[in-house]
N, C-alpha and C positions, 0 to 999 in steps of 0.2 A: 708705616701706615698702610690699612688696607684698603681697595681704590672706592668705599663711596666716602672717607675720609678726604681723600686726595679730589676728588670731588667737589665734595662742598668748599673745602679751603680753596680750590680754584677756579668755584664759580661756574663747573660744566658738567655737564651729566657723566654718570660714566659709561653711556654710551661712547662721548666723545673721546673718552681715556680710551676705550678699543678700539675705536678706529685709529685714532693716532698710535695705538700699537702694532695695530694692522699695515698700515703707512712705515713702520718702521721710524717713528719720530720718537717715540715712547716706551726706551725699553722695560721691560716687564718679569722681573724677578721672582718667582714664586715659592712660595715659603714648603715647609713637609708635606702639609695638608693642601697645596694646589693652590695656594689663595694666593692671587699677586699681593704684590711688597713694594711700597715705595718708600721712598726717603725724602728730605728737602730737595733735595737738587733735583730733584723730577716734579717737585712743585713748580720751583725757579723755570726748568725746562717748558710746562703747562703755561704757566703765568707768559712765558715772552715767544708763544706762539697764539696766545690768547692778544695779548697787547697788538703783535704784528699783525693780524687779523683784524685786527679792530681799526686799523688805521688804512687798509686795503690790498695787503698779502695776500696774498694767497697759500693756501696751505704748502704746496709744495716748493714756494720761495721760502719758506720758515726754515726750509731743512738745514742751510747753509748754516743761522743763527743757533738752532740747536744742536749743529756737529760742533759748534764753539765752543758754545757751555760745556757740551761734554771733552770739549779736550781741555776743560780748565778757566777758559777765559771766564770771568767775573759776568759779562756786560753782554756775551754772547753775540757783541758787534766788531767786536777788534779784528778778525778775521779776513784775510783776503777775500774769500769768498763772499760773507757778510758785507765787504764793502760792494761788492760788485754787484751785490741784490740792491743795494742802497742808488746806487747809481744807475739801474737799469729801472727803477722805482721811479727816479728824479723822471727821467727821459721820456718814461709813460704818462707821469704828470704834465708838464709841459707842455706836450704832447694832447693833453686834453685841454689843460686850461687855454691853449689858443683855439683850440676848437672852440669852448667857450665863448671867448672874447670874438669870434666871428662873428656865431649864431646873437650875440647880443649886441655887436654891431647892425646885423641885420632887422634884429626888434628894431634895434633906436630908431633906423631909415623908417622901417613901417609907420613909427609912433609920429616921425616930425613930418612922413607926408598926410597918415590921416589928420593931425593936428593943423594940415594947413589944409586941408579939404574943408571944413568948418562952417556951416554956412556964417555970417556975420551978421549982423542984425539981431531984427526981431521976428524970424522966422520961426516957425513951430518948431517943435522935437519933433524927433523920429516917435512913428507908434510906442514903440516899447518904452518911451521914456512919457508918454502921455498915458500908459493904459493905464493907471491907476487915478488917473484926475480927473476921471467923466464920473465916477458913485461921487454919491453924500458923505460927507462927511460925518 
């Protein structure tokens, strides 16, 4: 297939098809007349740096999974080096998700001291929660 084929079937421009030829992610066969040439497995190839991407790879952690593919593996993750993106992947997760759990520790504090600041009673609202109940209705 020639690449606005390969293209469409993988859902990316084929701008993106040259840059990731460019990157050396994408090799690029070219037929008498000059036209690159793909096959399925350079679909397969697209498809699971499209997917890695999509989940928060980065293009040049892709590489390990597509030197996979191409030496054969099915799943383009059985590879040592594939595992080793998977596990440096985790570590930068984790790694954020407790930053998370900090910064939302930190809301909660905010939220149960504004919530105990409250006047009690029958005290007025603040401006902003009266400006709209001085008009006519």
């Amino acid at each position: 297939m020639r690449i606005g084929e390969l293209a469409e079937r993988a859902g990316v421009s084929t701008r993106t098809l040259r840059y990731y030829e460019a990157r050396g992610l994408l090799p690029a066969r070219r037929s008498v007349n000059g036209y690159r040439v793909y096959g399925d497995d350079d679909l397969r190839l697209v498809e699971q740096i499209r997917t890695l991407q999509d989940v928060g790879f980065g293009l040049e952690e892709t590489r390990p999974f597509v030197e996979c593919l191409q030496a054969g593996h099915p799943a383009g993750d059985s590879c040592p080096a594939s595992l080793d993106v998977y596990r440096r992947k985790l570590a930068e997760l984790d790694v954020l998700i407790g930053e998370l759990q900090a910064v939302r520790e930190q809301v909660g504090a905010q939220l149960v001291r504004a919530e105990a600041e409250l006047p009690r009673g029958p005290e007025p609202l603040c401006e902003l929660g009266r400006a709209g109940q001085d008009e006519p209705g």
